[in-house]
N, C-alpha and C positions, 0 to 999 in steps of 0.2 A: 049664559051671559059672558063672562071669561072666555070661551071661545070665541065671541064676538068680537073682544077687545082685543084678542089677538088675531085675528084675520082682520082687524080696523087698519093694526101697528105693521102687522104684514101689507098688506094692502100699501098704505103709508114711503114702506122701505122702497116698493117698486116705482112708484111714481118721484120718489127723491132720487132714485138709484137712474132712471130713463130722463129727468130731465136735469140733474147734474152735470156735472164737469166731466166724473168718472163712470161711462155708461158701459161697467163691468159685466158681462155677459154672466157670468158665473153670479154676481151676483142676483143679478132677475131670473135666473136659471132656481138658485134657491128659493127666491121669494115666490115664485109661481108654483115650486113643489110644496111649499110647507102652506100656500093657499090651500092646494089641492089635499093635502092630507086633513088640515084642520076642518075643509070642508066634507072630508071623508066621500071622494069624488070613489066612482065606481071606476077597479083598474083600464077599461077601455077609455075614458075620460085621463086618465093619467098618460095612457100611451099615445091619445091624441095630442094632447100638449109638448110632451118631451118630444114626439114627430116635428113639431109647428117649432121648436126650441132649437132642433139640430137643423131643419130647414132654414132657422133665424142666422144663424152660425153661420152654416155657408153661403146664403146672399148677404150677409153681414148689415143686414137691416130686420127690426124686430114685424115677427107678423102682426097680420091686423087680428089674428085669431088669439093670440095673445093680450093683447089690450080686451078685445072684445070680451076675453075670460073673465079676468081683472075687473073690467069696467061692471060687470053685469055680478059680481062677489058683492061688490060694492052699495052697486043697487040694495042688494038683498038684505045688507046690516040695517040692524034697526037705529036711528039716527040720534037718538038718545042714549043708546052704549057708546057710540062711536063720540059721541060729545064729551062724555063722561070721561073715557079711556083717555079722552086729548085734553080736559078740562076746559073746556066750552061753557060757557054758560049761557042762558037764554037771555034774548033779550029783555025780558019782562021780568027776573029775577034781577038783572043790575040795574034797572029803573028804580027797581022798590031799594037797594043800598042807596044809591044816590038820590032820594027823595026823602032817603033818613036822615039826611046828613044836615046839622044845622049851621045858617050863617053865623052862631055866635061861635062856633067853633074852630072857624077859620082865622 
């Protein structure tokens, strides 16, 4: 579970880091390797990425093989860590807060 919430929070960095202001190479560079390690990706999976990474470099636009990495990590978490880890709740859990709540209290 814990390695879930931290491939959520990784996950998370890249997409705030690619549609920000400051679209740091170095940093999506980080966050696609500490994906791939927490995912304990086999080294040929690793050498494909950092390929697709220095190819991003010099067209100086990100591949789509990168995203498609990312996009598909993302997939694979289970949606209830990743709530957990961001503090999400359901919607059927603050229905039942807010049906507790009495008008004399207001």
């Amino acid at each position: 579970m814990a390695g879930e919430v931290y491939q959520a929070q990784v996950i998370r960095n890249f997409f705030d880091t690619i549609t920000g202001t400051d679209r740091n190479l170095t940093r999506i560079y980080m966050c696609v390797i500490s994906l791939a390690k927490l995912r304990m990706e086999p080294p040929e999976q690793v050498t494909l990425l950092l390929d697709q990474l220095r190819r991003s470099k010099q067209k100086r636009e990100l591949s789509v093989d990168i995203l498609d990495y990312v996009c598909s990590a993302a997939m694979d978490l289970d949606l209830t860590v990743v709530q957990t880890a961001f503090g999400v709740k359901e919607i059927s859990a603050m229905a039942e807060e807010f049906s507790s709540i009495s008008l004399d209290s207001l």
